[in-house]
Every structure is written in structure tokens, then in C-alpha cells.
N, C-alpha and C positions, 0 to 999 in steps of 0.2 A: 731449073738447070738440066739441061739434057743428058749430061751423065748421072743424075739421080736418078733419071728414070729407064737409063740401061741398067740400073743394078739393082732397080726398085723391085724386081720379081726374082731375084738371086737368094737363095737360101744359104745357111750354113756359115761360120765361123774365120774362115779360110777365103782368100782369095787372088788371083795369077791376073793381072795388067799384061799385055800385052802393047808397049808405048814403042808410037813412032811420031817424033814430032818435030820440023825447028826451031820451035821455040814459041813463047808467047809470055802470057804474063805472070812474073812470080805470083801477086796476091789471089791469084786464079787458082794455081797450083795449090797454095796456101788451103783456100776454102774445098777442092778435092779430096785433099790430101786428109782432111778434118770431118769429111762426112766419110770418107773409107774408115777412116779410124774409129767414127764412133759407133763402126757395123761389126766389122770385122778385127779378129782378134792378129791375126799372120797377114802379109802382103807379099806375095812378091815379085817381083816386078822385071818384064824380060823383054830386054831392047834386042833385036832382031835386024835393026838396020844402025838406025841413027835417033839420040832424045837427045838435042841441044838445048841448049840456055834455060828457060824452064824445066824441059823433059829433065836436066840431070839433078835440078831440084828436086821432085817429083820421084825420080829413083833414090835419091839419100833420105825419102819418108820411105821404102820399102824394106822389109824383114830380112829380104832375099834378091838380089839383083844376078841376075843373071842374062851374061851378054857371049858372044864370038867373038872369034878374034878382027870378023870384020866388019862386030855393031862397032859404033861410035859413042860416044857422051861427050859434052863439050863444056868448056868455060861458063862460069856463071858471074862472070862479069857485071854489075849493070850497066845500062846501056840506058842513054839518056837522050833527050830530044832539044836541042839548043840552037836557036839563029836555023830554027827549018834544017838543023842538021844532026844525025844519029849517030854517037859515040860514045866511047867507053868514060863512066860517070871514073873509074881511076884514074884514066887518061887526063881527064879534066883535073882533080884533084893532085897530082903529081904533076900538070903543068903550073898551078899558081904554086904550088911547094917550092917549083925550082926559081920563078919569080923570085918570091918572098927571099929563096936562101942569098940569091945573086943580088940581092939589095943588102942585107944582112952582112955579108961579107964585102962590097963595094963600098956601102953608104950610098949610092944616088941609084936609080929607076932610070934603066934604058927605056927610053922615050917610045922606043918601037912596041913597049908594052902598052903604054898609055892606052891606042882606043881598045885593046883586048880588056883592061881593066874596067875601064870607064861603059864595055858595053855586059858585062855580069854582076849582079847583087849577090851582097851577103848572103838572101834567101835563097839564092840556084845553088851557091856552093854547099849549103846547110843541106838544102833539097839531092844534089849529088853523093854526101856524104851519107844519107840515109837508107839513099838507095845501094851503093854500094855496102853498106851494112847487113841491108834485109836480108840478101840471098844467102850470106856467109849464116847469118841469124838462124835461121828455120835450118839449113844442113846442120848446124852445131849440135841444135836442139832437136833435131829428129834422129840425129845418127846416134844420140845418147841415150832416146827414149825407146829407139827399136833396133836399127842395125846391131847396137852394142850389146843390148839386153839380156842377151841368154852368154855375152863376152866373160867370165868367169875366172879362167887361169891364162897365164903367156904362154903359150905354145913354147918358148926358147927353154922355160926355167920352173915353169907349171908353177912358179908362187900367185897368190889369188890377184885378180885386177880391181883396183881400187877404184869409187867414181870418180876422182883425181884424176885418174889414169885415161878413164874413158871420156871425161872432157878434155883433156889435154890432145890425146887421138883427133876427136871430132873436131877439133879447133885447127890443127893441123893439117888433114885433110881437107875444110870449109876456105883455110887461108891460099891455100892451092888451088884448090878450081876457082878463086875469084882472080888468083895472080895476073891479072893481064900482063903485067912486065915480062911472066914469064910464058903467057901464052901468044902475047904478041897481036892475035886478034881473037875473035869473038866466034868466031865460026870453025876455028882451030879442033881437030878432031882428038878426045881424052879415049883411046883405047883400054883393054885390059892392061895391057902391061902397065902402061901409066896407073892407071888407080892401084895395081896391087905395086908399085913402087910404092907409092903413100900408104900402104899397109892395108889397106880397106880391100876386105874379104871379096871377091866377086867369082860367080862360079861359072865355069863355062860352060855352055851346053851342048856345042858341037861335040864333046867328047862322049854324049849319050847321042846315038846316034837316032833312036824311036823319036827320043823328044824331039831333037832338031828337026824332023821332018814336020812334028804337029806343031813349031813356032813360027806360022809364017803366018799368021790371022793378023789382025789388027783389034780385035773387040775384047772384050772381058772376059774372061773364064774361072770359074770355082772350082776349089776342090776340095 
């Protein structure tokens, strides 16, 4: 893997990403995200431009994200491959929902469904449904296992946070960046303001002005 072997001569416990990307494939991200981890104890992780669809995966396994107000992060949707054509695996999924409901409530099947039915299997929609799970999956579970980790007391009321509390969080934040309903498309751009509306901590860096000047790399850096 070629990022194993930019980090293969990186010393030390701690480590700063510097991600710029449109996107690509969760299970990729997935295997990254799991060799950073079994190196280094801190990650964190600082979008400069734009980390879509996987990049925003990939930032909710980081310690510490840190973006401006005019990086981006985007929907992590899945996005699936159907009839040579590239769409939202929800789109899919809440089109036979509305199917099924409008048979359910009529009793009889507009006919104009027919070849849409007759041309997908049980297995694509099982296969749509997985995928749309996976991404939600690993945010839930990374943002529990690190962003939250050192999460302690509520800032509002200072009583201690329970892990209840910090799944419930990470559940909430994972159901929103997959929302396509409510992102509309896939390439829809998730700014700070957006994430720190869902609560999820994001620090800004233009407001240090030394750092901002030394975040404009694209490679790896330790510290």
C-alpha cells in the first residue's frame, strides 16, 4: 500500500493528515484508517480544501479535525453502480419504499413500476442496503472510539457523559452526513458551521494564523 510506506519511516506516537480528496472508496479508508491506528496513539486530521464522500469518513476516525471556513466535508451517502448508472444506494432504497407504501395503501401496482421491478433483485437491494449502512457503521464506531474519548462532562451542565450518551452523539451525527434527503446530492459541500450544528467538535485553524500558513501541504506530518 503506498501509504504504508509514506509513514513507514515516521517515528513517534502522534500524527497530522493533511487530506485533500473527492472521494473514493469507504473499505479503503476503512484499511487506513486501521493501520494509522495501530501506529499511532492521536490523529488529527486537517482538511484545507475539500475531503468528500470517503475523505469525511476518514476525518470522523481522526482525534482532531481541523478545517476553515472554506475547507469542505461532504455527504457520505453510498453511492452505488446500477443499469451503468452511479446513484445514491438511499435514493434507491426510498424509491421502492415509496413503491411498496403506494401499493400498501391502493392494493394494486401501477404498471408503470413493473419494468423498474422486474429489472432489480432482492440481492441489489440487500447489496444497497449494506452499503448504505457501512459508512454510517465505521463514523458511529470511530467517533465513539476516538473523537469522543477524552468527551468526559457536557460543557452546558458539566454532569459526567455517559457511553449512552456518546453513542447516541455518534449515531446522530453518522445519520446526517448519510441523509441524502436532506443533502439532496452527493457532492453537496458539509462546512464547519454544518458539523458544529450536529454538535461534533471541529476546530478552526485560520483563527491561528502561523498554522494556517504551514497547512497548505498535502502529505503527512508528525508531531
Amino acid at each position: 500500500m503506498p501509504f504504508q510506506d509514506q509513514i513507514s519511516n515516521l517515528s513517534g506516537t502522534r500524527i497530522d493528515i493533511i487530506l485533500e480528496t473527492p472521494g473514493g472508496s469507504g473499505e479503503i479508508v476503512e484499511d487506513i484508517v486501521k493501520l494509522l491506528r495501530s501506529k499511532y496513539e492521536s490523529i488529527g486530521v486537517i482538511v484545507p480544501g475539500v475531503a468528500k464522500s470517503a475523505g469525511t469518513i476518514f476525518a470522523m476516525g481522526g482525534d482532531e479535525i481541523l478545517m476553515e471556513p472554506a475547507s469542505a466535508l461532504g455527504p457520505i451517502d453510498a453511492q452505488i453502480v446500477y443499469q451503468g448508472k452511479v446513484f445514491s444506494a438511499h435514493a434507491l432504497l426510498e424509491g421502492m419504499k415509496k413503491i411498496k407504501d403506494e401499493v400498501t395503501q391502493t392494493g394494486t401496482l401501477n404498471k408503470a413500476y413493473i419494468p423498474i421491478l422486474q429489472n432489480i433483485s432482492p440481492g441489489e437491494l440487500q447489496h444497497a442496503e449494506n452499503a448504505y449502512d457501512f459508512a454510517r457503521d465505521l463514523v458511529m464506531d470511530w467517533l465513539v472510539k476516538y473523537k469522543f474519548k477524552n468527551w468526559m462532562t457536557h460543557t452546558s451542565t458539566g454532569a459526567p457523559v455517559t457511553d449512552d450518551e456518546r453513542k447516541a452523539r455518534a449515531r446522530e451525527i453518522a445519520e446526517r452526513l448519510r441523509d441524502h434527503g436532506k443533502w439532496k446530492t452527493h457532492g453537496r459541500s458539509v462546512k464547519i458551521d454544518d458539523l458544529r450544528a450536529m454538535k461534533l467538535l471541529v476546530n478552526d485553524y485560520s483563527q491561528d494564523p502561523g498554522f494556517a500558513t504551514q497547512s497548505g501541504g498535502t502529505t503527512p506530518c508528525c508531531k
